[in-house]
C-alpha positions in Angstrom: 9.1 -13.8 2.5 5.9 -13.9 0.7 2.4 -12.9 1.1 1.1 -15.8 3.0 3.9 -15.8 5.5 2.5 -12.5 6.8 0.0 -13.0 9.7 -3.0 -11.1 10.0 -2.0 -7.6 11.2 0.8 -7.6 8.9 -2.0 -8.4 6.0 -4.7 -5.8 7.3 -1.9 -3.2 6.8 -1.1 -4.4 3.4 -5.1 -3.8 2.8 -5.0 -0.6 4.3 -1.6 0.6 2.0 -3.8 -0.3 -0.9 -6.8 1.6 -0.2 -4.9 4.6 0.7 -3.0 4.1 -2.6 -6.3 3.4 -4.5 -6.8 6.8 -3.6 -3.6 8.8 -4.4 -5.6 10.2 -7.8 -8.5 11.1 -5.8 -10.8 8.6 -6.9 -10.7 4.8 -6.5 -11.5 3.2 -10.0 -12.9 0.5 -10.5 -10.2 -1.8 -11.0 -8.9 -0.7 -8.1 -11.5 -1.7 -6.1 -11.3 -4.9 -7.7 -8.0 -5.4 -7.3 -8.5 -5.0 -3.5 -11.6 -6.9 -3.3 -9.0 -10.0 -4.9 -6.5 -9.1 -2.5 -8.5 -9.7 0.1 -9.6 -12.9 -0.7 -6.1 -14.1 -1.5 -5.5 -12.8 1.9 -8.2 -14.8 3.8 -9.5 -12.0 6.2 -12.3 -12.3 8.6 -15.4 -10.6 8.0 -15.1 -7.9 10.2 -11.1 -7.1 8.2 -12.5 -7.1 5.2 -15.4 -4.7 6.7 -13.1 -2.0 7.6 -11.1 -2.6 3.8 -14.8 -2.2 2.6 -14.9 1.4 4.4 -11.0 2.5 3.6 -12.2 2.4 0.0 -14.9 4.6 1.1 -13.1 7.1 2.7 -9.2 6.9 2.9 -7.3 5.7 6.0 -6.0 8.6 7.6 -2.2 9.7 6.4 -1.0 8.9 10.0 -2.0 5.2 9.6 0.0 4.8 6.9 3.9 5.4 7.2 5.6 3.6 5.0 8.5 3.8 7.6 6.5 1.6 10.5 6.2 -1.4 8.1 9.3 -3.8 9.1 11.9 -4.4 6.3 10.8 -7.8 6.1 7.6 -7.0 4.9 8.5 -4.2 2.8 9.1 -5.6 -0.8 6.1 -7.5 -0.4 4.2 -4.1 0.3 6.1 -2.2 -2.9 5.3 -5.3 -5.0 1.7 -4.9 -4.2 1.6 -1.6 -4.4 2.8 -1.3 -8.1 0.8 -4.1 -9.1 -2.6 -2.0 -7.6 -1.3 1.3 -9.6 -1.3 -0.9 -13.1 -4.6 -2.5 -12.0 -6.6 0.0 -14.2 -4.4 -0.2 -16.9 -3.0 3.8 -16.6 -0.8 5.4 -14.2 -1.8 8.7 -12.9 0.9 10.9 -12.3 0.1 11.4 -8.6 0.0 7.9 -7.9 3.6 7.7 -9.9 4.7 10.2 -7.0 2.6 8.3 -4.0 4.5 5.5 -5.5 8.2 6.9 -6.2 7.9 8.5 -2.5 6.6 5.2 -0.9 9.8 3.6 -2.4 12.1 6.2 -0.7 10.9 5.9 2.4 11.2 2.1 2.4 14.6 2.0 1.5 17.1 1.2 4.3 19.3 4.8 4.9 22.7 4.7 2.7 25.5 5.6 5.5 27.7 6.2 2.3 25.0 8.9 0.6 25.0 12.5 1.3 22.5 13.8 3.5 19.7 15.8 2.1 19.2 19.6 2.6 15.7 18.4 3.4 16.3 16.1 6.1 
């Protein structure tokens, strides 16, 4: 699967995982922002889609909007993809967006029936 095979809700998710990750230092940089702005005209969204991207880089989408968990494991290297490609945008990788990113990961990957189950859940 690849980005243009994902229809448009799949995609305005994608945009909102970015902005949410353009934030996990606190502070979207510019290249960030640019990164997004290209994303979303790779992605073709409407006016109104791209209004509400415009606004997540304003203000962060709320945490419950963005479970890694509720994306569907088709979609899901495609998100992880993107998202390491925003975190190098500026050139640096902030140790809290290293952790966003490492814990992203975890919870995309399918459960391991053969691992040990964690103390923590």
């Amino acid at each position: 699967m690849e980005l243009d095979d994902l229809d448009t809700e799949a995609r305005l998710t994608l945009v909102r995982f970015l902005c949410s990750f353009a934030w996990a230092d606190l502070e979207v940089q510019e290249a960030e922002q640019s990164f997004v702005t290209r994303m979303l005209d790779r992605l073709g969204l409407e006016a109104e889609e791209r209004k509400q991207a415009e606004q997540w880089l304003e203000l962060p989408p709320p945490p419950e909007d963005v479970d890694p968990t509720d994306i569907p494991e088709a979609h899901r290297q495609i998100f992880l993809s993107t998202m390491l490609q925003l975190v190098g945008a500026d050139g640096k990788v902030d140790p809290a967006e290293m952790e966003t990113l490492s814990l992203f990961e975890k919870l995309l990957r399918p459960p391991n029936p053969d691992e040990e189950p964690s103390m923590w859940g």
